[in-house]
Phi, psi and omega in degrees: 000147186294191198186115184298335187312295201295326213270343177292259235285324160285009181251335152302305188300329167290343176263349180252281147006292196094184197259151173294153182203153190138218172287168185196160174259159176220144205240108167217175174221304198241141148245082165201164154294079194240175197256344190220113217225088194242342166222049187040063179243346209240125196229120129005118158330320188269266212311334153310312175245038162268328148313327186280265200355300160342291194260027118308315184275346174272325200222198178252146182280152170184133181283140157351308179265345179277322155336301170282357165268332240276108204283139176325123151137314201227096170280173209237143175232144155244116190275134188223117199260084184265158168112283182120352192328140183285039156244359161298333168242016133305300211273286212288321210271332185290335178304286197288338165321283218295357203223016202004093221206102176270176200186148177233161193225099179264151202229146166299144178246338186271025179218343174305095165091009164253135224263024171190166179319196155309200161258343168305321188324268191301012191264317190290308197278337177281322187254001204208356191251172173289144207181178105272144181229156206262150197287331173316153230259173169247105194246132175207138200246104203229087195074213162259060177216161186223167187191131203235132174215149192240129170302181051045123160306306165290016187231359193276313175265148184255095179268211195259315169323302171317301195304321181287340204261328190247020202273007188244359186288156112285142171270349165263023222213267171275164177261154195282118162338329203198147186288331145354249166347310199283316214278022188232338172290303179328323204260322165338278179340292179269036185248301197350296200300332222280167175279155189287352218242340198275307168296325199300306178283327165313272170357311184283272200324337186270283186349282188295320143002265174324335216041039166200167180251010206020165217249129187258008175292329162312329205275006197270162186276171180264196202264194180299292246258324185290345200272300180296320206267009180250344177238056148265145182083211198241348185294346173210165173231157187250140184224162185292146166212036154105202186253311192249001186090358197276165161291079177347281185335295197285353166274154157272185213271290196333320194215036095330292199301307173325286168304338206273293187258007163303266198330317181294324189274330155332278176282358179268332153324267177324274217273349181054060154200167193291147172234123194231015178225139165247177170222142170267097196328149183034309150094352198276183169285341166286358187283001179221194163217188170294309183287340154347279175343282177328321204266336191268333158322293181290013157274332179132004191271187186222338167199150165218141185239166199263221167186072169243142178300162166182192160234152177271121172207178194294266183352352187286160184277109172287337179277352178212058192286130167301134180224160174260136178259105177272138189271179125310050210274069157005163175312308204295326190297308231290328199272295173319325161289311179303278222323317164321309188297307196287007152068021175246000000 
């Protein structure tokens, strides 16, 4: 998921620096089509595999581990899936067949097989789908800190015009359209920090707020079984992306540990095969520490990616490889944003 801190800073680094260029992860979440996209996670089908069709004629297609061999002179690009969505293996996979384009997919395991999204999911569906929201304030009390937030008055009822009208906002991106829109960044914002058992409960109180859980089915991960059928054969892997989805950084190392290799024992369950790549939840550096790092090595893994711009190169920190965040781009955009990185 984007981070406005990261989306800064690679834009500093690119005007004094200039953009890193050589090999590169590309970085996705969704292949679908929605009306409320607040953090670009979601690339249209037809634009997906007008992007694949792309990096077939600019670079080599390359799996996680052929990246990191991948010989200096011809760049090598790697497609990468966070998250688990069941339209990656609706959408994405009939895509990448057809375009033989490999690809790893890290999966949250503590959403595996539940009939609806994150908690992000439902955060979009309670504040940003068409609704009424109740005029009383949102109050939430987390630890010792308490946090109060108020709609608009004129903001309460939300339509379908409304939803078409903002349907282009990013929250890391733009300033918020609407009070709607400010109070559903804020509250993203403090359930991000929470510990899970913590979100769990914030989350239920937004609920009961809403009175609605609002509907997350599009949004859902796949099952055990959608999990085996998208990593049969050799074209895609599957990889850990923790149990719950947290901020590392913010656990203790004991239950850091939990997530890392709970989650891994987890899917060698479920695919009966070694799960040797992570992902790092949100991903940016502050979303992790050192000793993390330290830790998903000594879990057994072979590489893990952040989600800081960067390039791949032999010399890259393989426990912390740098990704591209791909929008909904068309082909053509799609090709004018990649070619700089690629060095051609």
């Amino acid at each position: 998921m984007y981070s406005p801190l990261r989306a800064v800073g690679a834009a500093i680094g690119r005007a004094v620096f200039g953009r890193p260029t050589g090999n590169v992860v590309l970085m996705y979440h969704r292949i679908s089509r929605t009306d409320v996209d607040p953090w670009a996670l979601c690339v249209n089908p037809a634009n997906f595999a007008e992007q694949m069709n792309v990096l077939n004629t600019l670079a080599n297609p390359a799996s996680l581990d052929q990246l990191l061999e991948a010989q200096p002179g011809e760049p090598s690009v790697a497609v990468t899936f966070d998250d688990g969505y069941v339209d990656n293996l609706d959408s994405a996979l009939p895509i990448l067949q057809w375009h033989d384009v490999p690809a790893t997919i890290f999966v949250s395991t503590g959403y595996i097989g539940m009939a609806s999204g994150y908690w992000w999911d439902e955060l979009e569906a309670i504040f940003l789908a068409p609704g009424l929201l109740p005029s009383n304030h949102l109050k939430l009390s987390i630890g010792e800190r308490s946090h109060c937030w108020q709609i608009d008055p004129g903001d309460l009822q939300y339509g379908i015009e409304d939803c078409a009208t903002h349907r282009g906002w990013i929250a890391w991106k733009h300033p918020a359209p609407t009070s709607r829109h400010a109070v559903f960044h804020q509250v993203w914002n403090v359930l991000r920090q929470l510990k899970p058992e913590q979100r769990i409960e914030a989350i239920s109180r937004i609920r009961d707020w809403a009175g609605s859980a609002g509907d997350r089915s599009s949004a859902r991960c796949m099952t055990a079984e959608e999990l085996r059928e998208i990593s049969r054969g050799s074209l895609v892997r599957v990889g850990s992306h923790t149990i719950t989805h947290s901020r590392l950084s913010q656990l203790s190392d004991s239950n850091q540990w939990k997530e890392i290799t709970g989650s891994k024992a987890t899917l060698e369950e479920i695919l009966e095969q070694p799960v040797e790549s992570f992902s790092y939840p949100f991903g940016d550096r502050s979303d992790y520490t050192n000793r993390t790092v330290a830790a998903v090595r000594h879990a057994g893994y072979r590489q893990a990616c952040s989600n800081f711009e960067g390039a791949v190169g032999r010399s890259s920190d393989r426990f912390q490889l740098p990704r591209l965040h791909v929008q909904d781009w068309n082909g053509r955009e799609f090709e004018a944003w990649l070619r700089p990185y690629l060095a051609l």
